[in-house]
PLY file of the C-alpha trace (Angstrom):
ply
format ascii 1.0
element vertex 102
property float x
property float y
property float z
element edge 101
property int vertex1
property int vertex2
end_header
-15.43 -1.44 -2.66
-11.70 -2.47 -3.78
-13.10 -5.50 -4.91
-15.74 -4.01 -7.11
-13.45 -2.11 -8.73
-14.07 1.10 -7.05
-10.86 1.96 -5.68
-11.29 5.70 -5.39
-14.58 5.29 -3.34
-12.56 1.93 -1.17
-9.86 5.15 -0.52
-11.71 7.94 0.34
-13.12 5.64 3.26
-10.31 4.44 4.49
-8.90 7.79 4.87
-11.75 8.73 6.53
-11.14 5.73 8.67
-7.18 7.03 8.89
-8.50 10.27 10.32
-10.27 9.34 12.99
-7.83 6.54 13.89
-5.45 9.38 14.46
-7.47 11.48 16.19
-8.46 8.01 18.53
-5.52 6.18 18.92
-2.65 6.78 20.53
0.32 6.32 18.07
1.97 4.01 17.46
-0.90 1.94 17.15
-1.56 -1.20 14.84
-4.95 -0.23 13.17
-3.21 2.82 12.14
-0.86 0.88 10.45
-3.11 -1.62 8.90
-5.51 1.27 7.71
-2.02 2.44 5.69
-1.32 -0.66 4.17
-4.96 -0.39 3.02
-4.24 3.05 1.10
-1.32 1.53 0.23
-2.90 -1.89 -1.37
-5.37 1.03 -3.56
-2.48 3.13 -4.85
-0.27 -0.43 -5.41
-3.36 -1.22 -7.73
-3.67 2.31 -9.73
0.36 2.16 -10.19
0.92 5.04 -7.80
3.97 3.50 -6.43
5.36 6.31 -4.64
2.57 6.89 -2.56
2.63 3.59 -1.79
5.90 3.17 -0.65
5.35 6.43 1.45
2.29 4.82 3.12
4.25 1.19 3.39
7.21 2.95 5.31
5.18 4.60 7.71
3.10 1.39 8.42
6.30 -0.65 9.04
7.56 2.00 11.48
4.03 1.79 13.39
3.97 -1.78 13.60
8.27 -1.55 14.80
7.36 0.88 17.89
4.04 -1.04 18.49
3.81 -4.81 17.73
7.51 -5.14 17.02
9.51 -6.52 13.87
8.63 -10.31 14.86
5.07 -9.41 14.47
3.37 -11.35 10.98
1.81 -8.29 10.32
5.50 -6.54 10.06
6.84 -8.91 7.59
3.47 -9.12 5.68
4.18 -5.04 5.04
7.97 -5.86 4.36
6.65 -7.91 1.49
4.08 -5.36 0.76
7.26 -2.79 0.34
9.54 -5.60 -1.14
6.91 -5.57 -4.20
6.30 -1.73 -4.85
10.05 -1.84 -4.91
10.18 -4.74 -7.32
7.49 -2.67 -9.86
10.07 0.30 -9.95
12.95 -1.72 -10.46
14.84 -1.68 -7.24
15.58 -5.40 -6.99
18.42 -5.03 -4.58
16.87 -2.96 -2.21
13.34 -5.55 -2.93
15.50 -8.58 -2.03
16.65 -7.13 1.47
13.24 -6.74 2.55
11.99 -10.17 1.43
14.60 -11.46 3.56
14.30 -9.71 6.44
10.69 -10.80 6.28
12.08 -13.85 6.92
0 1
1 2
2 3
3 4
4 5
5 6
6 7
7 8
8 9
9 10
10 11
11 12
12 13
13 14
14 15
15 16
16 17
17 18
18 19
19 20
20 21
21 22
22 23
23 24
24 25
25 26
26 27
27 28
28 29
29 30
30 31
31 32
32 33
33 34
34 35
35 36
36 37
37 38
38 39
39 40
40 41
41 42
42 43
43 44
44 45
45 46
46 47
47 48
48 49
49 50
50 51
51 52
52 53
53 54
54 55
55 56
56 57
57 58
58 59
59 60
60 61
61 62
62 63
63 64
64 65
65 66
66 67
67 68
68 69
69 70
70 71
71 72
72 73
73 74
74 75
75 76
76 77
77 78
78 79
79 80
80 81
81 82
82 83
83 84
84 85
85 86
86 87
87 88
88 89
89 90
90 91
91 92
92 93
93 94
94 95
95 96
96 97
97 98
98 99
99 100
100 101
């Protein structure tokens, strides 16, 4: 669906998806996080940066407690954050995270 273009229909499923991960999992958990970073990927695309970075900051503090900050899938989300930051003009605070991703 996100690649088609239909981003609101690609979201509405993965927070389905989000709902009954929640309801499934116990947190933290790593699907949770990647089903976040999903949401977050939609909103990235329809400029909703906020959102984004709300989603991205939960998903790095899921994969922290659960797959740990040495985990690819942690630095692939600080990158993820680093650039949301980078579209609202937070550079500094954008440069940090690329390097802790590191």
């Amino acid at each position: 669906l996100h690649r088609t273009g239909r981003l609101e229909d690609a979201e509405e499923t993965h927070r389905e998806a989000l709902a009954i991960q929640r309801k499934t999992f116990v947190l933290p958990h790593p699907e949770v996080a990647g089903t976040l970073r999903n949401i977050a990927a939609l909103r990235t695309a329809r400029h909703r940066w906020s959102e984004a970075e709300q989603l991205l900051a939960e998903a790095l503090e899921l994969y922290s407690s659960s797959v740990g900050k040495a985990h690819p899938y942690h630095a692939i989300t600080l990158v993820e954050f680093a650039g949301v930051l980078v579209a609202t003009g937070r550079l500094a605070e954008a440069a940090t995270h690329y390097a802790e991703a590191l």
